[in-house]
gemmi code that builds the backbone of each chain (N, CA, C; Angstrom):
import gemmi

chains = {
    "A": [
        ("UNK", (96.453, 74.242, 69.964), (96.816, 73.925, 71.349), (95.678, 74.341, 72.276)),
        ("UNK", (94.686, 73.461, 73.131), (93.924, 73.748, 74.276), (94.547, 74.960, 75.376)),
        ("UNK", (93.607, 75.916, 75.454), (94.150, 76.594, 76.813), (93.846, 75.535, 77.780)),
        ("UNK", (94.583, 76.565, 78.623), (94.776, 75.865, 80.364), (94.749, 77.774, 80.808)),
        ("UNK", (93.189, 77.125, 81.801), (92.647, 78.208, 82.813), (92.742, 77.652, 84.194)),
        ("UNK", (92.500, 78.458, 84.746), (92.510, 77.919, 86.434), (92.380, 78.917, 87.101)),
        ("UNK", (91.357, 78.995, 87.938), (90.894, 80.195, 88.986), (90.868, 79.335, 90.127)),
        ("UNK", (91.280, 79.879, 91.102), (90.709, 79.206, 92.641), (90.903, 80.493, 93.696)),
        ("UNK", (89.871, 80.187, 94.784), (89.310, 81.175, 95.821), (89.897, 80.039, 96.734)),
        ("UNK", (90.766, 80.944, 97.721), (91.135, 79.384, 98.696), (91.577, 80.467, 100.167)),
        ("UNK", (91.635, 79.303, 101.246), (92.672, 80.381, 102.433), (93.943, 79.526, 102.216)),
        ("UNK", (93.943, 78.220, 102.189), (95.565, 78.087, 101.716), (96.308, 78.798, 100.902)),
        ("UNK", (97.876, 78.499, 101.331), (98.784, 79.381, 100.531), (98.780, 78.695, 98.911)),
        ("UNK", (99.849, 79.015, 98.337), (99.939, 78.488, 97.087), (100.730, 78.500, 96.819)),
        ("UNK", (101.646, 78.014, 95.880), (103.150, 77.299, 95.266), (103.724, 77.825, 93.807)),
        ("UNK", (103.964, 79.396, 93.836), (104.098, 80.080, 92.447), (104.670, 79.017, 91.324)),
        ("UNK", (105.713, 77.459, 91.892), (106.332, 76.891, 91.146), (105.593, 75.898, 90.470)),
        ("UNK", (104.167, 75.629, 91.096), (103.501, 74.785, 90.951), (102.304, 75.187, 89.572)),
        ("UNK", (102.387, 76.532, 89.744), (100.960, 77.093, 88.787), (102.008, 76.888, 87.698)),
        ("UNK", (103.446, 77.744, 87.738), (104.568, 77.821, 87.146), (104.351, 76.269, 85.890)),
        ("UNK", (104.387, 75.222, 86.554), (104.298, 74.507, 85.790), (103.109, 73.471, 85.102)),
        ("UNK", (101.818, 73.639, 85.571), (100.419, 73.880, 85.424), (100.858, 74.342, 83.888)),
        ("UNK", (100.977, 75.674, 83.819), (101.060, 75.909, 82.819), (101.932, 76.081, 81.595)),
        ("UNK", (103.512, 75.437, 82.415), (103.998, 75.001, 81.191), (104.224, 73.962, 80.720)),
        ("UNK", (104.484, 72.768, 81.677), (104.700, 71.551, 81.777), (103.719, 70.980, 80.222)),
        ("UNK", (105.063, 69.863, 79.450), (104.037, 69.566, 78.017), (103.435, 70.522, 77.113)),
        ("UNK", (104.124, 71.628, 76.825), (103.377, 73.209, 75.809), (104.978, 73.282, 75.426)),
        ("UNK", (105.091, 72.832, 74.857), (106.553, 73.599, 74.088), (106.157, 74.886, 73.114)),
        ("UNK", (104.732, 75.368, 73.159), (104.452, 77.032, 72.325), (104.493, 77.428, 73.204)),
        ("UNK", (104.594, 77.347, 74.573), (104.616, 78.526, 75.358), (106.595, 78.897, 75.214)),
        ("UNK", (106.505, 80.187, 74.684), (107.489, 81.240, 74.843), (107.722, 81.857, 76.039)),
        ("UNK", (106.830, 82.408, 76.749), (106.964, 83.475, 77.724), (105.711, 82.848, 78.869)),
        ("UNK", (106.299, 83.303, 79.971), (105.646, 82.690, 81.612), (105.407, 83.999, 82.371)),
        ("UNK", (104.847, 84.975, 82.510), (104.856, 86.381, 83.814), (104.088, 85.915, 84.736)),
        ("UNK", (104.253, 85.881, 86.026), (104.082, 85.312, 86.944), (103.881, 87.249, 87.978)),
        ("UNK", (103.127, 87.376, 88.265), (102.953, 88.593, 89.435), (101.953, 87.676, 90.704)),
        ("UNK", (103.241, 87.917, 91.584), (102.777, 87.512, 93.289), (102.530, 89.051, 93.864)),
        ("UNK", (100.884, 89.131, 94.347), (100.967, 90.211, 95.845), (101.172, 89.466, 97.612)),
        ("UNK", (101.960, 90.387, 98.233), (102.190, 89.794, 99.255), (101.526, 90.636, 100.634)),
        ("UNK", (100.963, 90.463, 101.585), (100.358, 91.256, 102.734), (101.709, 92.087, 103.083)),
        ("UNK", (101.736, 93.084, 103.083), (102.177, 94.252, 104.055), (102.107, 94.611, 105.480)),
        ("UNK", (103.767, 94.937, 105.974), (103.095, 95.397, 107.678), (103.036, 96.296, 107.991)),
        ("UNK", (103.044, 97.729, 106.551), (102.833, 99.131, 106.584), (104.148, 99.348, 107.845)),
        ("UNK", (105.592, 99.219, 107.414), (106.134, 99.583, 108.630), (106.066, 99.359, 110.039)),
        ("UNK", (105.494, 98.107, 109.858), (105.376, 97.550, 111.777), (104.220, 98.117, 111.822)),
        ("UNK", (103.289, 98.652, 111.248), (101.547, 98.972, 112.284), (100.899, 98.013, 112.051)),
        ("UNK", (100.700, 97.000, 110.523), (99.999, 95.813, 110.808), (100.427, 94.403, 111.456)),
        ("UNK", (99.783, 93.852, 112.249), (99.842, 92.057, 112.372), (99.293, 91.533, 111.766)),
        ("UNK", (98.386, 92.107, 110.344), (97.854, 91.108, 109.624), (96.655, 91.780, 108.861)),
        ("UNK", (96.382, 90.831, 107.598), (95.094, 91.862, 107.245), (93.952, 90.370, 107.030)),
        ("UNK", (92.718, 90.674, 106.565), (91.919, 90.114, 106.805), (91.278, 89.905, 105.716)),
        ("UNK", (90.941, 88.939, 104.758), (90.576, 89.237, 102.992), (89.268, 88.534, 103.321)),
        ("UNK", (88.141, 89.186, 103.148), (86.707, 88.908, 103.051), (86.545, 88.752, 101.363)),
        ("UNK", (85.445, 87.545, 101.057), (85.167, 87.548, 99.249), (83.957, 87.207, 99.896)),
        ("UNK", (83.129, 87.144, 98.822), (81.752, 86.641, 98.419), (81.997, 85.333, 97.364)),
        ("UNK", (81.519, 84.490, 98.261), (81.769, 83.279, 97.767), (80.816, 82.733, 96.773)),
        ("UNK", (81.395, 82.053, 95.461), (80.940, 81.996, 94.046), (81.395, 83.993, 93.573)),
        ("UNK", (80.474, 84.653, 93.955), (80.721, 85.938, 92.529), (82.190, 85.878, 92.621)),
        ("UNK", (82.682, 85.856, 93.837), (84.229, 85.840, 93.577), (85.208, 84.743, 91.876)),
        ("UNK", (85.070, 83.706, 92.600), (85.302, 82.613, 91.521), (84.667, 83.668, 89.776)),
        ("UNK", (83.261, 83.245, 90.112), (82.812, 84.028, 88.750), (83.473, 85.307, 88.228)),
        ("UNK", (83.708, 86.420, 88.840), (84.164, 87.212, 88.546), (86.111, 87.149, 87.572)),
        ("UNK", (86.603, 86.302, 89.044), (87.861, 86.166, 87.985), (87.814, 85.496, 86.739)),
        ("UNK", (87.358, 84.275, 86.351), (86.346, 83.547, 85.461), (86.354, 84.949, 84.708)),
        ("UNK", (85.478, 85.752, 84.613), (85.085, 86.641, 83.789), (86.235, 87.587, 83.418)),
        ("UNK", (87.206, 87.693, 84.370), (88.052, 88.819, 84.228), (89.581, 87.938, 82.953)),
        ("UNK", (89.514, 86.427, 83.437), (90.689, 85.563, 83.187), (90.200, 85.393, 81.522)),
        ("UNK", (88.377, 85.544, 81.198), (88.656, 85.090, 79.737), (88.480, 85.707, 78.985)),
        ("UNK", (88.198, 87.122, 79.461), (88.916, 88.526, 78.568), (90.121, 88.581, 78.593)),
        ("UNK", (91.103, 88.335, 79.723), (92.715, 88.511, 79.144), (93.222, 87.441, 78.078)),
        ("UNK", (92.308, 86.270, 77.917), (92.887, 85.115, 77.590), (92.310, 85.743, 75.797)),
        ("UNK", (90.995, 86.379, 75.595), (90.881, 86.769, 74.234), (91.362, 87.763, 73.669)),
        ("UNK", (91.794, 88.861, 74.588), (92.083, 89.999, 74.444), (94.011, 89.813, 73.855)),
        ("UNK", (94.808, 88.830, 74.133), (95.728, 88.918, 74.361), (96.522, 87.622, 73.896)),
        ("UNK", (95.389, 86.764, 74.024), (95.640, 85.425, 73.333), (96.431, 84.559, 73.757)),
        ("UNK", (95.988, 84.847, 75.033), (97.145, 83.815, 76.006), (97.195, 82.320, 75.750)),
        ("UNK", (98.150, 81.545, 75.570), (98.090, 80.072, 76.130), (97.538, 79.812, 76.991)),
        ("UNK", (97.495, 80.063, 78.652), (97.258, 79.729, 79.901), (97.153, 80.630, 80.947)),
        ("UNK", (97.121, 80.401, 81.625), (96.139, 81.735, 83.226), (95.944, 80.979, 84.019)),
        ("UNK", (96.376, 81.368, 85.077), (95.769, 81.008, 86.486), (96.037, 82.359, 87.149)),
        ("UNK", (94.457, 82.078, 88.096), (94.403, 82.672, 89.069), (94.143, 82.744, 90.513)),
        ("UNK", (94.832, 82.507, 91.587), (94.624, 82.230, 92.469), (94.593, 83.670, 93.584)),
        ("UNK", (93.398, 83.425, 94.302), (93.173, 84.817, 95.129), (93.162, 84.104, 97.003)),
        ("UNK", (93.628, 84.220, 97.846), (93.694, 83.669, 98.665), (92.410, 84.724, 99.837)),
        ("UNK", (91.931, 83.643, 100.782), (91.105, 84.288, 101.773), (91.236, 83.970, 103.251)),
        ("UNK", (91.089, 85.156, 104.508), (90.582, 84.968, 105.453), (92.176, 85.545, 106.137)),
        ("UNK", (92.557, 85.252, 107.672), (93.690, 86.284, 108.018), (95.313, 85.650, 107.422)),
        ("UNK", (95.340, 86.822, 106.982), (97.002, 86.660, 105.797), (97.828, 87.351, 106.654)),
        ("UNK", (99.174, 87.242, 107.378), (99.924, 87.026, 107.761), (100.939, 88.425, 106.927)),
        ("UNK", (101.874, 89.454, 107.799), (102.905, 90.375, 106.396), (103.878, 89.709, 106.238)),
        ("UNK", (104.134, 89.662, 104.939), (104.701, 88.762, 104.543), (104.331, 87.039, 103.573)),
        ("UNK", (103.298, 87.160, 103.640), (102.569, 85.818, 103.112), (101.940, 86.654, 101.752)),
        ("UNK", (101.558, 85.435, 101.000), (101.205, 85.683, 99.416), (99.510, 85.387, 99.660)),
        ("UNK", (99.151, 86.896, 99.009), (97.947, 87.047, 98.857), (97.507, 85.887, 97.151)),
        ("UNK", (97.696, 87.268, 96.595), (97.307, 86.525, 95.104), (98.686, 86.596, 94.297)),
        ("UNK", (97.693, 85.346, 93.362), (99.020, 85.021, 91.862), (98.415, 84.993, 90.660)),
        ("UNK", (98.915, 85.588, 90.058), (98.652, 85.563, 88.972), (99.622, 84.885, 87.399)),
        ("UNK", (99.457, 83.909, 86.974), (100.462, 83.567, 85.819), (99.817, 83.282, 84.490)),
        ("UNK", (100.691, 83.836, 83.587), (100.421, 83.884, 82.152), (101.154, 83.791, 81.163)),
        ("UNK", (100.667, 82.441, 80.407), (101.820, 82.271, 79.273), (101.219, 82.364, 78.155)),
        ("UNK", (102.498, 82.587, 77.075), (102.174, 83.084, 75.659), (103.265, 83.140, 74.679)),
        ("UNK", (102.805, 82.842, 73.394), (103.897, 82.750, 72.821), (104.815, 83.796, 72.600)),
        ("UNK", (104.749, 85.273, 72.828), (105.990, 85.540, 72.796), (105.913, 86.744, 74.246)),
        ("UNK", (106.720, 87.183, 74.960), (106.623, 87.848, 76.089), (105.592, 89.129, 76.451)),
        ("UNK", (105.320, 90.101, 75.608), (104.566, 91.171, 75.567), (103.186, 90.449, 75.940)),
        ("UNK", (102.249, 89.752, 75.131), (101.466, 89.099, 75.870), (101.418, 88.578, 77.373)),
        ("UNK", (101.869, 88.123, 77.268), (102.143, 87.685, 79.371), (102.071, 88.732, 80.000)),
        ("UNK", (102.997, 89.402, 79.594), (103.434, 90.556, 80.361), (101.768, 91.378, 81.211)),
        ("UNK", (101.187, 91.531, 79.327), (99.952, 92.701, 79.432), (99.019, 92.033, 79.912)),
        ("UNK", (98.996, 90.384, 79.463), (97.587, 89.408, 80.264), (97.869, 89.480, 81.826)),
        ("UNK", (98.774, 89.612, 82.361), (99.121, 89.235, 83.618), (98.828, 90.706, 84.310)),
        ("UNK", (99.125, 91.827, 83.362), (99.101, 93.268, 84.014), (97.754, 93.222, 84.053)),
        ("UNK", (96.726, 93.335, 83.042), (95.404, 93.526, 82.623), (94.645, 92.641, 83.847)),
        ("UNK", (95.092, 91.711, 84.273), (94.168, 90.797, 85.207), (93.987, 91.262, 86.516)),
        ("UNK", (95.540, 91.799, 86.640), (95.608, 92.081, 88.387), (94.987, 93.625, 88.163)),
        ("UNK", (94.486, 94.733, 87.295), (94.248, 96.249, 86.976), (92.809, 95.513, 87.615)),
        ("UNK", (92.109, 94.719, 87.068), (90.797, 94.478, 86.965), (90.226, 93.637, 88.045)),
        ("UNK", (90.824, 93.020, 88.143), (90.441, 92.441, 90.064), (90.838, 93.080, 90.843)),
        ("UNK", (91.829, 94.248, 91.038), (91.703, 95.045, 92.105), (90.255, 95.796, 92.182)),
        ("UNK", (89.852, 96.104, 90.668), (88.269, 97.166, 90.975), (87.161, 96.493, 90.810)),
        ("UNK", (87.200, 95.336, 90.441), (85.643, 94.090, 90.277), (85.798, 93.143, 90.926)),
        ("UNK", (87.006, 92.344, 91.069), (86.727, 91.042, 91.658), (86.487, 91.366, 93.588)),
        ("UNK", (85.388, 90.813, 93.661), (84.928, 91.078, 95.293), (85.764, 90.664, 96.744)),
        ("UNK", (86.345, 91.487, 96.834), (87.409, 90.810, 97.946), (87.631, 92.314, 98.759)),
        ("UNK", (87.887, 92.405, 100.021), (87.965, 93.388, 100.990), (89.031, 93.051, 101.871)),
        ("UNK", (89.413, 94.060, 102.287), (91.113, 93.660, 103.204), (90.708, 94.724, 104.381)),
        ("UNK", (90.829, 93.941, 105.550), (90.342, 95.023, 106.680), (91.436, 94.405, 107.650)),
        ("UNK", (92.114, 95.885, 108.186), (93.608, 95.607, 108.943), (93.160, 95.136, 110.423)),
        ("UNK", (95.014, 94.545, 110.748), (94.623, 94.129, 112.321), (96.013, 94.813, 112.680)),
        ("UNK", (95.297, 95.700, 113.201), (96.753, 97.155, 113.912), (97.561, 95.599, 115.072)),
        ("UNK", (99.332, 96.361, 114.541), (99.885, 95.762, 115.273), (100.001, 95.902, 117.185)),
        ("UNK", (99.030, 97.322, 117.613), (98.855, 97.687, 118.707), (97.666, 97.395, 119.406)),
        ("UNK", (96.740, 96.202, 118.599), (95.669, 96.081, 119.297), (94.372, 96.676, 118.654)),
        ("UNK", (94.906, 97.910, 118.587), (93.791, 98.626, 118.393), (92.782, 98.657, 116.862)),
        ("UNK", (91.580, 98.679, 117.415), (90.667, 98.782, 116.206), (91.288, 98.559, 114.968)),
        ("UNK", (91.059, 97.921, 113.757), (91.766, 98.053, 112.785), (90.265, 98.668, 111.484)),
        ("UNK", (91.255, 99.434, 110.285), (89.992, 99.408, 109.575), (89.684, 98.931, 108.120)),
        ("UNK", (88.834, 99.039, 107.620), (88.916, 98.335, 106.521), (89.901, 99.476, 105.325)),
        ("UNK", (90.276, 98.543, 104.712), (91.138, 99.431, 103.204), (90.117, 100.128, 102.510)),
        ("UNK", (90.802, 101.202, 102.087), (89.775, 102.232, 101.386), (90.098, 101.961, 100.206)),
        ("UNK", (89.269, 102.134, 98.798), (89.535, 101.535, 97.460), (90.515, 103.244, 96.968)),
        ("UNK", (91.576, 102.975, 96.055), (92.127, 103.878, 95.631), (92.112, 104.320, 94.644)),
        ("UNK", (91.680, 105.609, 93.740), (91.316, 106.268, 92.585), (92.673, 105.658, 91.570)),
        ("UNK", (93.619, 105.561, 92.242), (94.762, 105.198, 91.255), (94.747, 103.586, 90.971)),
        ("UNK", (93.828, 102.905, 91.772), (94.003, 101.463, 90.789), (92.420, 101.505, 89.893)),
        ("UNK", (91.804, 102.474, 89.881), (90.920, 102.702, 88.639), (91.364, 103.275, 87.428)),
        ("UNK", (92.285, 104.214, 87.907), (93.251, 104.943, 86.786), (94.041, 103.572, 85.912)),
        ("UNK", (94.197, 102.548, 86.780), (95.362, 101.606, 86.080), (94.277, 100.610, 85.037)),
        ("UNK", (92.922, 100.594, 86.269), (92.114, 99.563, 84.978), (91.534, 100.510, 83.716)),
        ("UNK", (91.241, 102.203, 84.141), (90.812, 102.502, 82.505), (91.642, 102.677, 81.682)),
        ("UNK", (93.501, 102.395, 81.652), (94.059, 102.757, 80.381), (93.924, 101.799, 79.369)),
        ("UNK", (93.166, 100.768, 79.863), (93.114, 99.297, 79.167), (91.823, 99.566, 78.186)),
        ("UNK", (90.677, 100.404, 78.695), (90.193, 101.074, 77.602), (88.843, 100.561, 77.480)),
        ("UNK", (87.393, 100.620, 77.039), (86.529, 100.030, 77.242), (86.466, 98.754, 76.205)),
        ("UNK", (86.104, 97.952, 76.514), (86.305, 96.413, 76.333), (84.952, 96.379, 75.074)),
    ],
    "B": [
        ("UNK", (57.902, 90.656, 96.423), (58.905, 90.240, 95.692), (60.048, 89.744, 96.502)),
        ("UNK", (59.622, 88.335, 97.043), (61.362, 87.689, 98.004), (62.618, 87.955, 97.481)),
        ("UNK", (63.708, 88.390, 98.020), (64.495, 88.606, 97.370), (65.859, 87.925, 98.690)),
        ("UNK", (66.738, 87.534, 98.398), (67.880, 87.059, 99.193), (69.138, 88.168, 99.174)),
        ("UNK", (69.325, 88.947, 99.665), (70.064, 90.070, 100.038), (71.551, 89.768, 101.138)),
        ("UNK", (72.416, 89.949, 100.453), (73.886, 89.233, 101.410), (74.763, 90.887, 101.191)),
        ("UNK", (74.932, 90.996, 102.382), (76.120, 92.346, 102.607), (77.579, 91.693, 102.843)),
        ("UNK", (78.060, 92.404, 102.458), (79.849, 92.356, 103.073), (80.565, 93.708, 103.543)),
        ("UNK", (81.862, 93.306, 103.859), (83.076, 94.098, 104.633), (81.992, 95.189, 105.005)),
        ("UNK", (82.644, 96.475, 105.525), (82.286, 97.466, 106.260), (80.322, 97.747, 106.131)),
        ("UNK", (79.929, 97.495, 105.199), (78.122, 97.373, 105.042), (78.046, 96.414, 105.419)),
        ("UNK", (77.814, 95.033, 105.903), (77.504, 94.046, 106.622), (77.574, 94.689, 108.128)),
        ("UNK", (79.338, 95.058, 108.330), (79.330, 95.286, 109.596), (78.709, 96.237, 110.330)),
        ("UNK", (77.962, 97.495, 109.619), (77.071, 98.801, 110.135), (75.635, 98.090, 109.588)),
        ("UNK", (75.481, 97.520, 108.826), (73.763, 96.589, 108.925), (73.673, 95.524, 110.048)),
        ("UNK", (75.034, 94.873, 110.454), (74.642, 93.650, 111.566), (74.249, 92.811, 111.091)),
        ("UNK", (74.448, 92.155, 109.883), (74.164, 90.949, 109.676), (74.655, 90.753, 108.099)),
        ("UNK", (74.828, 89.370, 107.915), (75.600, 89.201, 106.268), (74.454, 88.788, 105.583)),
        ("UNK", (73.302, 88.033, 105.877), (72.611, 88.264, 104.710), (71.425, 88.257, 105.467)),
        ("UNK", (69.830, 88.316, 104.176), (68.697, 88.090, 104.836), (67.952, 88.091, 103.695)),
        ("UNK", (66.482, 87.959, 103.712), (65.420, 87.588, 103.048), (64.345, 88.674, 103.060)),
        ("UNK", (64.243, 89.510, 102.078), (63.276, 90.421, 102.496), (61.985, 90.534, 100.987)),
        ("UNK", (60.920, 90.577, 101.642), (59.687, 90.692, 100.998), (59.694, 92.573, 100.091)),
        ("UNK", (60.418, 92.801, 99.200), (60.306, 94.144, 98.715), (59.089, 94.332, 98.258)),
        ("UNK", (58.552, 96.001, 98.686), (57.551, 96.065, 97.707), (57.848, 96.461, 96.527)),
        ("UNK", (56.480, 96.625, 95.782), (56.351, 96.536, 94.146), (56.938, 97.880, 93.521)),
        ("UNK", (57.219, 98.621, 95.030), (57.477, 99.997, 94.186), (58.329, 100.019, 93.812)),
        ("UNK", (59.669, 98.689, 94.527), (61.080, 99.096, 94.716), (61.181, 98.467, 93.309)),
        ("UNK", (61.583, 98.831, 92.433), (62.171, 98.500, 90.806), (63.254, 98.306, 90.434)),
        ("UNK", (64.525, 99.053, 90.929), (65.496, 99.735, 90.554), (66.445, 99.069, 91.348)),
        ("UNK", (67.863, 99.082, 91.533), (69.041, 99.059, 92.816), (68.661, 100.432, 93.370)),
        ("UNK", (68.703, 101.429, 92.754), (68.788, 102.638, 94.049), (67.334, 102.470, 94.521)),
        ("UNK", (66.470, 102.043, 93.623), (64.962, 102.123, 94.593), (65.117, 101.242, 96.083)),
        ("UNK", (65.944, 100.165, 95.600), (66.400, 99.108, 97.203), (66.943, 99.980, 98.140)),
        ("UNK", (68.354, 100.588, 97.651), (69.233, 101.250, 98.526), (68.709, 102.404, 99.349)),
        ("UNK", (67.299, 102.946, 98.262), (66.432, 103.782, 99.389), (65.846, 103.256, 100.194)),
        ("UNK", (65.521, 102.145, 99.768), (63.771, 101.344, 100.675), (64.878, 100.975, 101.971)),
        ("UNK", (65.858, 100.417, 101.790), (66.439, 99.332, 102.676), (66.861, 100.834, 103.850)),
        ("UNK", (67.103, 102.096, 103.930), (67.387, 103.152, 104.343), (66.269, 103.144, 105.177)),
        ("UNK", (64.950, 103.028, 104.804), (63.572, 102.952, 106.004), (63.985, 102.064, 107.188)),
        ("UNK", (64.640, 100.810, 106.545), (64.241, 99.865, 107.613), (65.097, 100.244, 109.075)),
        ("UNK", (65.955, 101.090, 109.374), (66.005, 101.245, 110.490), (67.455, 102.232, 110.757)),
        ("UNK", (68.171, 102.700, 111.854), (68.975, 103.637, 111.857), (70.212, 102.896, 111.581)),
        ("UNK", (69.925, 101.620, 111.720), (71.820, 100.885, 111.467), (71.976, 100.987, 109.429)),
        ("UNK", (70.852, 100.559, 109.364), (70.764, 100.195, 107.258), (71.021, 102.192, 106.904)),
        ("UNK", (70.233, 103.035, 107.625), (70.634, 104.525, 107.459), (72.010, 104.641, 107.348)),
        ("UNK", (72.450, 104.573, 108.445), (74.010, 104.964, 108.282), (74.476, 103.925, 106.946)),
        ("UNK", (74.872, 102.773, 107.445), (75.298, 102.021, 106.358), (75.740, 102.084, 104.905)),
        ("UNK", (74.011, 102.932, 104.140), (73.299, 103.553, 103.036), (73.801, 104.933, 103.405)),
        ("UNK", (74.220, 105.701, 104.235), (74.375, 106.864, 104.167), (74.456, 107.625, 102.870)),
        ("UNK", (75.636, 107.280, 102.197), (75.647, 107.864, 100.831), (75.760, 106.539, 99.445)),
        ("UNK", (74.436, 106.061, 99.462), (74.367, 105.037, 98.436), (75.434, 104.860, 96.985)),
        ("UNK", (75.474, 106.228, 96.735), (76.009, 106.222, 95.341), (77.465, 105.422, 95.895)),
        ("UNK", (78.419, 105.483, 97.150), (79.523, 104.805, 97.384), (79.664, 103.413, 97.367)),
        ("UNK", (77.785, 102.869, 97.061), (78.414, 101.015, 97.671), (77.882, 100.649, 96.148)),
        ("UNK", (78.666, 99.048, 96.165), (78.132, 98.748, 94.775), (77.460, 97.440, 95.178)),
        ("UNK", (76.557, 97.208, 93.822), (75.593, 96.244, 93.858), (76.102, 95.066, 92.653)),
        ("UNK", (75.598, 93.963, 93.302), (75.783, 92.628, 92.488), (73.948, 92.241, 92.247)),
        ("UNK", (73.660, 91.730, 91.550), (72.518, 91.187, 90.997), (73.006, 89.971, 90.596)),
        ("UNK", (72.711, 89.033, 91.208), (72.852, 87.317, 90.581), (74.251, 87.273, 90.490)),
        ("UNK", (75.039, 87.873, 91.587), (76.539, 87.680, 91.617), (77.183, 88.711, 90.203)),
        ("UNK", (76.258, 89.274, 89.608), (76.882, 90.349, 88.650), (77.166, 91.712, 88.889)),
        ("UNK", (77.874, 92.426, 88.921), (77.915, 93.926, 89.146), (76.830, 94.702, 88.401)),
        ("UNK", (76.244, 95.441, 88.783), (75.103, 96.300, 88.526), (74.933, 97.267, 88.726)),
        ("UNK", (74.600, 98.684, 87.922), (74.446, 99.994, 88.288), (73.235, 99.806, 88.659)),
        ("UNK", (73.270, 101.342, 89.236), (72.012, 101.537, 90.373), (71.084, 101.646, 89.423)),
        ("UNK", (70.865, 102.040, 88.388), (69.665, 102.342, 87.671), (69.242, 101.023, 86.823)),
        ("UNK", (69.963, 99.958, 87.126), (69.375, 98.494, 86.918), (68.248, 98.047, 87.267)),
        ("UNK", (67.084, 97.374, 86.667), (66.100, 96.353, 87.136), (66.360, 95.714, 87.837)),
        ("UNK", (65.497, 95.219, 89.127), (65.835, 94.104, 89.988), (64.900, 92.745, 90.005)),
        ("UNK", (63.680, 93.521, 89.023), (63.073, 92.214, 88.727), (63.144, 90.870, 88.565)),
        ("UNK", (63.050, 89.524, 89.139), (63.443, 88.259, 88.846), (64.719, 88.101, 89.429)),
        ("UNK", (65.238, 89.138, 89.757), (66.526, 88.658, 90.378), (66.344, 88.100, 92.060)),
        ("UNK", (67.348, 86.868, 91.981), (67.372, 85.923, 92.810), (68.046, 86.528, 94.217)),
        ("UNK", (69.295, 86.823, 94.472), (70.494, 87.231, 95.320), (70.537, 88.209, 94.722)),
        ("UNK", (70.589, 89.647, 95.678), (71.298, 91.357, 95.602), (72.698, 91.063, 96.665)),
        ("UNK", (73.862, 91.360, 96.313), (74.759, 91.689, 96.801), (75.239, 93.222, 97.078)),
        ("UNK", (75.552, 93.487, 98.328), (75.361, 95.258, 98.593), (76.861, 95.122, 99.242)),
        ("UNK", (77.863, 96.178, 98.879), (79.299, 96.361, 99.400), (80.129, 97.141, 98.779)),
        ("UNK", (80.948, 97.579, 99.736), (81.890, 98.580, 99.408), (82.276, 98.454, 98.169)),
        ("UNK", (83.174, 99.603, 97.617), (83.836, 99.217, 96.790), (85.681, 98.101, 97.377)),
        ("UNK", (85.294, 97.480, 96.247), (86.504, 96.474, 96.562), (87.712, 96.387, 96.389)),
        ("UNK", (88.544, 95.681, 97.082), (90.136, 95.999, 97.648), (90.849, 94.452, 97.543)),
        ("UNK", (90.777, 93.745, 96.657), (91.380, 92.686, 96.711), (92.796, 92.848, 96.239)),
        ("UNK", (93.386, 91.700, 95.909), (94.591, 91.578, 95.014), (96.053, 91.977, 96.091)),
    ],
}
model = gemmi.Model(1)
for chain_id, residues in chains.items():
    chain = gemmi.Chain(chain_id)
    for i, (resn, *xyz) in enumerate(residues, 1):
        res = gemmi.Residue()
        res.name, res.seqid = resn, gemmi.SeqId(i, " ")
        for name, pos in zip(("N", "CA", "C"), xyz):
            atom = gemmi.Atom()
            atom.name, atom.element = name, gemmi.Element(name[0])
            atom.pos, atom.b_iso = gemmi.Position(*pos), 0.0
            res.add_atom(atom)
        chain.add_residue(res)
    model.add_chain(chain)
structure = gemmi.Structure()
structure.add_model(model)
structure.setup_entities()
C-alpha cells in the first residue's frame, strides 16, 4: 500500500474532517486514525490573539523531515501535517496533526512523536496580542516540551 | 564570503530587519564565529546576540550547532528558540 504524506504551511484554517479522510478514504488497512488539533488560547481573557511567525520553506522542510521519521519509525500508513500562520484568533486551530496505521498504538505514538518534535525544531514563533492593548511578548520556549521530545530517544 | 542572512521573531525584531547580505570575512568559519562577528556590527546586533549560546542557527534551512562550518553555505538563519504547534 503507497503512503499518503501531506505537509502544508498555510494562514487558512483547515478541516480536521477533510485530512480525516485524505487519509482514509480507499485504504481499507488503515485500522486506526489519531488526529491531535492545537487550538490558540486566551490565557483567561489576557490574550486577543497570538501571532505565528515561520520561515518560509525550512518550515515546510522541517516537518517533511520530522513527518518521515514518524512515518519510518512507526510505520505509519499516512500523515498529514498542517501548521497554520500569521494572527490566530483564541479559539481557532493552530495545527493538525493525523495519523493512520494499522493497528492503534502506532497512530497514537506517530501523532505524539510529531507534535514532541515540531514544538522544538519546526520554526514557528507565537508572539501575544494582550487583550489590554498593551505590548504583547513573544512565547518563551519551555524546558518541558524538550523533556517530551527526549523520551523518544536519539534517533 | 556573500552570505544571505534572514532573522526572525524576537532577533529580527532587536536587529531591525529580517534579512540581509553580508560580505563575511575569512576569519569568520564557524556559526559562533558569525554570532561573534555579527556582535561588532553595531549596538542593536549586541543586544540581540547578547547571549549567543540562546539563539539557534539554520544553515541552508538546516538546524546547526554553533561549532558548524559555514563554508559554501548559501542562507544562515539566526532565531530564537522555537514555539510552534
Amino acid at each position: 500500500m503507497s503512503l499518503t504524506l501531506h505537509i502544508a504551511v498555510q494562514h487558512e484554517d483547515f478541516d480536521p474532517a477533510v485530512e480525516a479522510a485524505r487519509l482514509t478514504d480507499g485504504r481499507p488497512g488503515v485500522g486506526a486514525l489519531v488526529q491531535f488539533t492545537g487550538f490558540c488560547r486566551d490565557e483567561g481573557g489576557r490574550l486577543s490573539a497570538l501571532e505565528l511567525e515561520h520561515y518560509p520553506g525550512m518550515a515546510e522542510a522541517e516537518l517533511q523531515r520530522i513527518a518521515e521519521d514518524a512515518v519510518g519509525r512507526f510505520l505509519l500508513i499516512g500523515l498529514s501535517v498542517i501548521h497554520r500562520y500569521g494572527k490566530i484568533m483564541p479559539g481557532e486551530r493552530i495545527v493538525l496533526v493525523s495519523a493512520t496505521s494499522s493497528h492503534r498504538q502506532a497512530a497514537f505514538d506517530g501523532a505524539n512523536y510529531v507534535m514532541d518534535f515540531l514544538k522544538t525544531a519546526a520554526p514557528f514563533w507565537k508572539k501575544e496580542h494582550n487583550a489590554d492593548g498593551s505590548h504583547g511578548a513573544w512565547v518563551a520556549a519551555k524546558d518541558e516540551d524538550d523533556s517530551a521530545r527526549d523520551k523518544w530517544g536519539k534517533e | 564570503m556573500m552570505v544571505k542572512i534572514v532573522y526572525f521573531a524576537w532577533v529580527r525584531e532587536k536587529i531591525g530587519k529580517g534579512e540581509e547580505e553580508l560580505d563575511l570575512p575569512a576569519e569568520v568559519t564557524t556559526v559562533a564565529d558569525l554570532l561573534t562577528y555579527l556582535k561588532t556590527l553595531g549596538e542593536e546586533y549586541d543586544e540581540a546576540l547578547k547571549f549567543p549560546e540562546a539563539v539557534r542557527v539554520a544553515l541552508n534551512q538546516e538546524h546547526a550547532h554553533h561549532s558548524e562550518k559555514i563554508a559554501g553555505v548559501r542562507e544562515i538563519g539566526i532565531f530564537p528558540p522555537m514555539t510552534g504547534g
